[in-house]
N, C-alpha and C positions, 0 to 999 in steps of 0.2 A: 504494500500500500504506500502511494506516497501524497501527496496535498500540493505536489508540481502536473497540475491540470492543463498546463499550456503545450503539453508534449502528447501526444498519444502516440502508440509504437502500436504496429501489427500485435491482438493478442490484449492490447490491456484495454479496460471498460472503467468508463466515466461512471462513480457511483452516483447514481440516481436520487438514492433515497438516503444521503448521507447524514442529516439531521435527524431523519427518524433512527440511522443507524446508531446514532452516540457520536459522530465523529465530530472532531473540534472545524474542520474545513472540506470545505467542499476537496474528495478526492478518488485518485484513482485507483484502482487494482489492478498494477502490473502482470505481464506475463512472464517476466523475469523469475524465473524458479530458484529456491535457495533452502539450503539447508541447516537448519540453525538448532543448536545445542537448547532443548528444555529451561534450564539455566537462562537464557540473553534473554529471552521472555518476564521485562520487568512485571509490566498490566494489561487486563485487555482494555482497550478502548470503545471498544464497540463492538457492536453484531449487526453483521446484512441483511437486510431485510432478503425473505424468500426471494423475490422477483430479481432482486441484482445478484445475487449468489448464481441460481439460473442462468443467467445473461455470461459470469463470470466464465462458468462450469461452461458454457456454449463457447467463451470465446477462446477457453483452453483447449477443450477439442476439436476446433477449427485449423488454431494453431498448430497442435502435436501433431493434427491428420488423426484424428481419432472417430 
């Protein structure tokens, strides 16, 4: 996730519903994949609403060719 909305890349999605989500800014959901240690996870910030989750999970599978 990042709140730099001025970029979109093949694969990432404009959260829609980012105030209903909890997010402090309007942002994205990168298709950049990473793997991060339990641990680096300070807090959650929020949760996506169903519909942009969806949209997300669509625009990963488009992405990978899935």
């Amino acid at each position: 996730m990042t709140s730099n909305v001025g970029r979109l890349l093949p694969g990432d999605h404009l959260v829609r519903d980012w105030q209903k989500a909890g997010l402090p800014k309007p942002s994205v959901s990168t298709a950049i994949l990473r793997t991060v240690k339990q641990t680096m996870i300070e807090r959650k910030i929020g949760e996506m609403t169903a519909t942009d989750l969806a949209a997300v999970e669509a625009a990963l599978r488009k992405t990978l060719c899935l």
